[in-house]
Residue, then its C-alpha position, 0 to 999 in steps of 0.5 A: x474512519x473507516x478502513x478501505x485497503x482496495x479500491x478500483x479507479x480508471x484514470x484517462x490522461x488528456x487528449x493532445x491538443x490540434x495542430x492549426x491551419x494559419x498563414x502569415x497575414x503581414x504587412x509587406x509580405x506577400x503570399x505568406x506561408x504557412x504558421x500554424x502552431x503544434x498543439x500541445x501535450x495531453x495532461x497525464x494522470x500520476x499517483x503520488x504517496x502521501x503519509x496523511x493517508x491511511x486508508x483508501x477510503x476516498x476512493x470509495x466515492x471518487x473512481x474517474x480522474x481525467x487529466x486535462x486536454x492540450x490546447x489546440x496549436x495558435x497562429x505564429x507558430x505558437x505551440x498550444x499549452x500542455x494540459x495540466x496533469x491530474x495528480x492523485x494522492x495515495x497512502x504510502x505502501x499502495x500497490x498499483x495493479x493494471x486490472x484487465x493485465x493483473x500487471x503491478x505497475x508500481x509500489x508506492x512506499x517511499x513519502x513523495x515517490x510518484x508513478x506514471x499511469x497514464x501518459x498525454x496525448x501528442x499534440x497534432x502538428x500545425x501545417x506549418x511543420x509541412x512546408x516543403x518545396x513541393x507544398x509552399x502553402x499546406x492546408x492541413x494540420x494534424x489532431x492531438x492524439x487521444x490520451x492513454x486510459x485504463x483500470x486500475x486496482x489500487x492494493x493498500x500493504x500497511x508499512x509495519x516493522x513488526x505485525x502481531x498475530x494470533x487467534x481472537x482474544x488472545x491479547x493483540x490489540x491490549x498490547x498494541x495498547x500498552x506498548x504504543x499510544x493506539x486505542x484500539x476496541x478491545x472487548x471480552x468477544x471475538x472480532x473486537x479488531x475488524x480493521x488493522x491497529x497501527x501503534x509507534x513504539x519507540x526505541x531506547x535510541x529514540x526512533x518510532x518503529x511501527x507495529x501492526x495489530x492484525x485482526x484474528x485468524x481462526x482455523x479456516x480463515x483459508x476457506x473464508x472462516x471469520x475474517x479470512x485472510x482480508x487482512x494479512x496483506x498487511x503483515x507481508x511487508x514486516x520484518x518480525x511477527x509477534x505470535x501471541x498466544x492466549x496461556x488460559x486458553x484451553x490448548x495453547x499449544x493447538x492455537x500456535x499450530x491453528x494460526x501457523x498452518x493458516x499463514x502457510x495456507x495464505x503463504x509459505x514466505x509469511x510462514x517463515x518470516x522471523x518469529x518471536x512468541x509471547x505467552x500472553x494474560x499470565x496474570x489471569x492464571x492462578x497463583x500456583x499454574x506452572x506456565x514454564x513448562x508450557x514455555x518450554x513445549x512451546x519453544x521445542x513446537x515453535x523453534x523460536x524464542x518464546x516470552x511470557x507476558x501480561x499486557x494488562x500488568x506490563x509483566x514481561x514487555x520489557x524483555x519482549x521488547x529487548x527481544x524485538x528490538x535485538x531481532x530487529x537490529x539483526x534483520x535490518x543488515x540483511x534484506x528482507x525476501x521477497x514474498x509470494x502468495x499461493x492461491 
């Protein structure tokens, strides 16, 4: 499957259905007046958050939805049927954008939350809604009015607690791995993760917590380099990253900085969104490598808690999960800041 997080649609809502010109034709009264029926209501377009979806990759193929049109106004004062609504599933944590305004119409998080973004026309009014004293037989009716219509930019943030972060090939989609039941691609070369990986981890009390494996940065991911910053739209929303950081690398010190200065360039807010950093494949390194002091700059250069681990042996995942779900339980009694990008 794969995975789409933007999309642009354009929705129109049903136009509002006539009003009639009818006069009563009954037996006995004579010179009936007039009874023409209103028109009914425009379908209107509304977008509802589903959890089946997790991507935007429908709308890839599918970009116009029209509601349907009311029904024009009857005799006997009967009021034309409403158009029925065009309702238009999405994934939980889409974001709504009017394209030609920029304008954010809504975020869709909540599984059932819905949102509005085209009303109905009015239907047109029937003569029979003009009879007066000084007209005792109108001959006119008004016409529906036209549903509203727009573009729109669909925006797709993925819903994870905790995002994992890091330079290619520094162990993120082997963790995901081991601490979940995901199976992301995982290769010995940069670029293996080319989408986002969503991984359930679960607590000790039980609850599913979500975590989300973010492909690589690289150093000039702000000016496009390799992935860019196509996918950290996705760690806005966590409450915790989990920076890894390769211990053979040649310099592990200047791959913490490499991606730190990238998420400041993208956003100062997921800058210095809470931290927990893991010195990741330990197990690769000789028997007599001394990483302690490599833990020990690291948590002086950082500033925050720093833990060695091997995904591959499960060395250590036991202290970094106890570290996660602490940190965790902290942030959820307070809300999380609002976040904004610099351009």
């Amino acid at each position: 499957m794969q995975f789409i997080d933007q999309a642009e649609i354009i929705v129109r809502a049903g136009k509002g259905g006539d009003g009639m010109v009818a006069f009563r034709r009954e037996k006995y009264v004579p010179a009936g007046g007039p009874s023409g029926g209103n028109g009914g209501r425009g379908g209107s377009v509304i977008l509802k958050a589903v959890t089946d979806l997790q991507t935007l990759l429908d709308f890839r193929y599918a970009h116009h939805f029209q509601a349907a049109d009311g029904v024009k106004g009857g005799p006997k004062n009967m009021t034309g049927a409403a158009g029925e609504d065009c309702s238009i599933e999405v994934p939980c944590g889409t974001m709504v954008y009017n394209t030609d305004t920029g304008e954010l119409l809504g975020d869709l998080v909540t599984p059932g939350q819905t949102l509005l973004v085209a009303k109905g026309g009015k239907g047109g009014l029937g003569n029979q809604h003009f009879l007066s004293n000084h007209n005792r037989a109108p001959d006119y009716a008004l016409e529906g009015l036209p549903g509203e219509e727009y573009r729109l930019k669909l925006e797709l943030k993925l819903l994870a607690q905790v995002g994992i972060i890091g330079l290619p090939n520094a162990g993120k989609s082997t963790l995901i791995s081991a601490l979940s039941a995901a199976r992301p691609k995982i290769a010995a070369y940069p670029f293996t993760t080319l989408v986002p990986n969503l991984g359930v981890v679960r607590k000790p009390s039980g609850d599913g917590t979500v975590f989300a494996d973010i492909p690589g940065l690289i150093e000039g991911a702000h000016r496009g380099a390799g992935l860019g910053y196509e996918f950290l739209r996705h760690i806005e929303r966590t409450r915790l990253l989990v920076h890894l950081v390769d211990v053979t690398a040649a310099d592990p010190l200047a791959d913490y900085q490499i991606v730190q200065q990238e998420l400041v360039a993208y956003s100062p807010a997921v800058a210095s969104k809470p931290h927990l950093v893991a010195l990741s494949k330990i197990d690769a390194l000789d028997p007599g490598a001394n990483w302690r002091q490599l833990k020990l700059h690291l948590e002086a250069l950082s500033g925050w808690p720093v833990v060695p681990i091997s995904s591959a042996t499960r060395a250590g995942l036991d202290r970094l999960m106890e570290q996660v779900w602490q940190r965790l339980e902290t942030l959820e009694s307070s809300p999380a800041p609002p976040l904004s990008r610099v351009n």
